[in-house]
N, C-alpha and C positions, 0 to 999 in steps of 0.2 A: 504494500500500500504506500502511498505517495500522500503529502499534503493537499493536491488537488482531487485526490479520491475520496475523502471525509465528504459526506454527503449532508446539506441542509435540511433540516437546522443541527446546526453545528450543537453537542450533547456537553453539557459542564456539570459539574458539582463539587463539592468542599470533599474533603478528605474520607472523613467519616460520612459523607450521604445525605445528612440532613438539611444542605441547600442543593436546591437542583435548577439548574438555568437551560436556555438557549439563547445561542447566537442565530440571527435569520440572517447573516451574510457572508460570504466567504471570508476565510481567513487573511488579513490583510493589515495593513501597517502597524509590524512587528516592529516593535523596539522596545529598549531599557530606559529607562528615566535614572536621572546622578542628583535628583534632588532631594533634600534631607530624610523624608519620607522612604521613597522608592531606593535610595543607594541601601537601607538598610535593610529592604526585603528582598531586593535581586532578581526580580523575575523577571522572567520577557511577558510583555502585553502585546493583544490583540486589539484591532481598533471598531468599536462598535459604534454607529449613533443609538440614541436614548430608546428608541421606539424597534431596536432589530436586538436589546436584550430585553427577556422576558424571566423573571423567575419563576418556574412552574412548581415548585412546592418547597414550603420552609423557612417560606418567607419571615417567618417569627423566630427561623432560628438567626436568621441576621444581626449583627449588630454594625452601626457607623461610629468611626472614629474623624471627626472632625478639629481642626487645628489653626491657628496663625487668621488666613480671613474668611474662614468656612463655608468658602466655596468651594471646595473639592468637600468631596466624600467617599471614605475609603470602608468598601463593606469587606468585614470580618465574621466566619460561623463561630457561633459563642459557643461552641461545643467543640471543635477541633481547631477553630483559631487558621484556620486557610483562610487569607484575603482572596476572594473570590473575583473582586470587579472595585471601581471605583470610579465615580462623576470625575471628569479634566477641568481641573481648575482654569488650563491654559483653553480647554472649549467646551463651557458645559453643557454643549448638545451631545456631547461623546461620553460614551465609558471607556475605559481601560478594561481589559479583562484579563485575568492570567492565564497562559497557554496550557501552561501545567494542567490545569482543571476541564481541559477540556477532553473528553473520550474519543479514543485512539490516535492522538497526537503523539506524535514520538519528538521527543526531544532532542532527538539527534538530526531531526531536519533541521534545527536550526542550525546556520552556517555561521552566519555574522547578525544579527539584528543591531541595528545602528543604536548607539547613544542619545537621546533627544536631550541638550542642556536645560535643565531645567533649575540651573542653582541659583537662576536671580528670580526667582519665583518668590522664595521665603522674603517674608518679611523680617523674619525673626532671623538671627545667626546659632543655629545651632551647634555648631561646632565651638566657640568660645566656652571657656572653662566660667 
């Protein structure tokens, strides 16, 4: 199987099961984010507008963490603690979503997923002591 063979809707869920999502569009702008948030979880994202993710069950196991000027929103399962998806602060018609979490994605198709800078985003500096 090939990354173009995943057939729509693209199948996600958290670790343990109790969030379940779809994506309704192909897999597409793959990248890492280096901003305070994202350099600390590492994943590669997939790129969704708001209305082609859908969570189809578990929605109450969701929880958002919100920060700095609480336009982004990063959803977390409060049971296994997988960040699943999160609103882009840089466009919040889009989510992020994690690759990992999507069913039969192999990780080794990734080759290179670009970096997006995103460290003048913060308002806050996190890194100072």
């Amino acid at each position: 199987m090939k990354i173009n063979d995943i057939s729509l809707p693209l199948k996600g869920k958290c670790h343990c099961g109790s969030v379940k999502f779809e994506i309704r569009t192909n897999i597409h702008g793959l990248r890492r984010c280096n901003c305070s948030m994202c350099c600390r979880k590492g994943f590669v994202m997939g790129t969704a507008l708001i209305d082609e993710l859908v969570i189809t069950s578990g929605k109450e196991f969701l929880n958002t963490y919100k920060w700095n000027t609480k336009i982004a929103e990063h959803y977390f399962c409060k049971v296994c603690g997988i960040n699943t998806h999160h609103k882009r602060r840089s466009d919040p018609n889009q989510y992020g979503y994690n690759i990992g979490c999507i069913e039969g994605f192999e990780m080794s198709w990734i080759e290179n997923a670009p970096f997006v800078d995103n460290t003048k985003m913060s308002l806050i500096d996190n890194f100072k002591d």
